[in-house]
C-alpha positions in Angstrom: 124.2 45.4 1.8 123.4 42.3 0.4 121.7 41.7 -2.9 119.0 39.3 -3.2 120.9 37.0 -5.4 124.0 37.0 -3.1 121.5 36.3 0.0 120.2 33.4 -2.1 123.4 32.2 -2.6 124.2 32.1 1.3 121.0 30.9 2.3 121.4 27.9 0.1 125.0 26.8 1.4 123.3 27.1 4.9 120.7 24.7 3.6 122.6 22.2 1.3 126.1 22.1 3.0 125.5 23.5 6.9 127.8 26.3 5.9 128.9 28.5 9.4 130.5 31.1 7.5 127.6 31.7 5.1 125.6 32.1 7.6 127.7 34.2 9.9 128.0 36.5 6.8 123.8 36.7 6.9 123.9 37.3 10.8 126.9 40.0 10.3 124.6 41.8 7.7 120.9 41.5 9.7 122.3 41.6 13.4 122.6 45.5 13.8 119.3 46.3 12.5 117.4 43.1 14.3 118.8 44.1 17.1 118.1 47.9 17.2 114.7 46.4 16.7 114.9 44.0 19.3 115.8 46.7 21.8 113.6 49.1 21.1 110.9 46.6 21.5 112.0 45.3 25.3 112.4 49.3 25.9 115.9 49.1 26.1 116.6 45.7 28.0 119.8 45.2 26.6 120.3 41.6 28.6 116.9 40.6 27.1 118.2 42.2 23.8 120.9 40.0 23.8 119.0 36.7 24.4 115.9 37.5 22.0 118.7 37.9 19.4 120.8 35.2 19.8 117.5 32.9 20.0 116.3 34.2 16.5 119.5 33.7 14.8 119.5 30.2 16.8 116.3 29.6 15.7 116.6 30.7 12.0 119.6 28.6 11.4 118.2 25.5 12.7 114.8 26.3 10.3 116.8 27.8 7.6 116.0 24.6 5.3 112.2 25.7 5.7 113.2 29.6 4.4 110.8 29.1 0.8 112.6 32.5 -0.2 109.3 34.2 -0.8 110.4 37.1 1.1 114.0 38.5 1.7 115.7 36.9 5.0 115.3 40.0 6.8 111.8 39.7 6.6 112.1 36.1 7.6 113.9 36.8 11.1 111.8 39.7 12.2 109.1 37.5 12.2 111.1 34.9 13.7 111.5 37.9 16.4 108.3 39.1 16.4 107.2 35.4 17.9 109.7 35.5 20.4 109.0 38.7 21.5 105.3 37.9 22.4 106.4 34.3 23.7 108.1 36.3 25.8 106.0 39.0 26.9 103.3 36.1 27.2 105.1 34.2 29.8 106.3 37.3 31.7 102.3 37.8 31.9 101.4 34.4 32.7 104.1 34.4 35.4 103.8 37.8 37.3 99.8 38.3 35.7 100.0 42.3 38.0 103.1 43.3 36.9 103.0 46.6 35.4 104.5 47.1 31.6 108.4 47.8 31.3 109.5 51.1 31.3 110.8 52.7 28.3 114.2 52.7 27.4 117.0 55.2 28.8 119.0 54.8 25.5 118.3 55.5 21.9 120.0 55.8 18.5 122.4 59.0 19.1 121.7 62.5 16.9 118.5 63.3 19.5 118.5 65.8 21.7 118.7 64.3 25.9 114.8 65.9 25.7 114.0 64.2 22.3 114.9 61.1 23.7 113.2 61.0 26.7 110.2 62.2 24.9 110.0 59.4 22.1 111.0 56.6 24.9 108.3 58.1 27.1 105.9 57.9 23.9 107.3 54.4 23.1 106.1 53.1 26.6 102.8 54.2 25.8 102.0 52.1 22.7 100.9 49.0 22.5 103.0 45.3 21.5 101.5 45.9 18.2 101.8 49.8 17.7 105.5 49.7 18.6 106.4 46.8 16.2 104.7 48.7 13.3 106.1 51.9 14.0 109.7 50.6 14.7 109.6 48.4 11.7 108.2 51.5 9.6 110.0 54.4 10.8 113.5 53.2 12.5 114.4 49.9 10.1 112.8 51.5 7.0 110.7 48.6 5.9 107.6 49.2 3.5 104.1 48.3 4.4 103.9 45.3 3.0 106.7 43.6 4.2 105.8 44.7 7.8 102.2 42.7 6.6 104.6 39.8 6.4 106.8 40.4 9.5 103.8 40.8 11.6 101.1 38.2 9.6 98.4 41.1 9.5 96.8 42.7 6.6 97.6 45.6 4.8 94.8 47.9 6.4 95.6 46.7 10.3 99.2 47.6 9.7 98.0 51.3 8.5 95.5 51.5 11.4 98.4 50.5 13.7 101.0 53.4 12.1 97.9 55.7 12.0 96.7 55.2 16.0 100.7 54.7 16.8 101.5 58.3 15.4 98.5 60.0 17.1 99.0 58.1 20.7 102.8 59.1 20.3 102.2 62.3 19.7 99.4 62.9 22.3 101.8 61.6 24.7 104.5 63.9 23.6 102.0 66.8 24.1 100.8 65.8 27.0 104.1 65.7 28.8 105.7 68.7 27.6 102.4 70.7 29.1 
């Protein structure tokens, strides 16, 4: 993992001299987690995975000059992700306005049970843009409250309400279908 000095340090040869290889080293060190973000949030699309990724760390190189360093760079390219995400969803709504929301995702992180999966996925589905992004940022990439207020540009007390509603809808659902 990379300390906040080093990331410093490779964000500022991005900036000053174009450096690839600094910034490969950030994407090398980000990409797994973005990504296990990213595909939990298209309920497992892994094509649209793929694409939302590669735009962000498109997207963040050619802005990197911009990074103020007020947060850490993860922070940075989730939000970077976040956007895309709902340009995404946005113009998948504007284009097909009766299309019913993607199903959730036949794949998760492995450890869980084949039921356990199905049962969170199921639950995933259920949430909304917003509930998902705070519990996926909370619970499966480990970030604190108040850098998910930065990632998501909310305050502190709509984050909670999302986790709170997001943890009862999830477990309604969960209830509900085992009956």
């Amino acid at each position: 993992m990379l300390g906040k000095i080093e990331e410093l340090q490779l964000i500022a040869r991005c900036a000053a001299f174009d450096d690839h290889r600094a910034f490969a080293r950030l994407v090398d060190e980000y990409s797994p987690g973005l990504r296990r973000f990213i595909f939990n949030q298209t309920l497992g699309d892994a094509a649209l995975t793929d694409d939302i990724a590669q735009e962000t760390f498109i997207k963040a190189y050619i802005s990197i000059r911009s990074f103020k360093g007020m947060a850490r760079f993860s922070t940075w390219i989730y939000t970077i992700a976040c956007r895309l995400l709902a340009d995404h969803r946005r113009r998948i709504h504007e284009e097909h306005p009766d299309r019913l929301p993607d199903q959730p995702a036949t794949d998760t992180p492995s450890g869980f049970t084949e039921e356990l999966r199905h049962d969170i996925n199921v639950a995933l589905g259920e949430l909304s843009e917003k509930e998902r992004t705070a519990i996926l940022l909370f619970y499966l990439q480990d970030r604190p409250i108040k850098e998910i207020v930065r990632i998501m540009e909310i305050p502190e007390g709509s984050v909670k309400a999302l986790l709170s509603r997001a943890r009862t809808k999830m477990a309604k659902t969960i209830n509900d279908y085992d009956r």
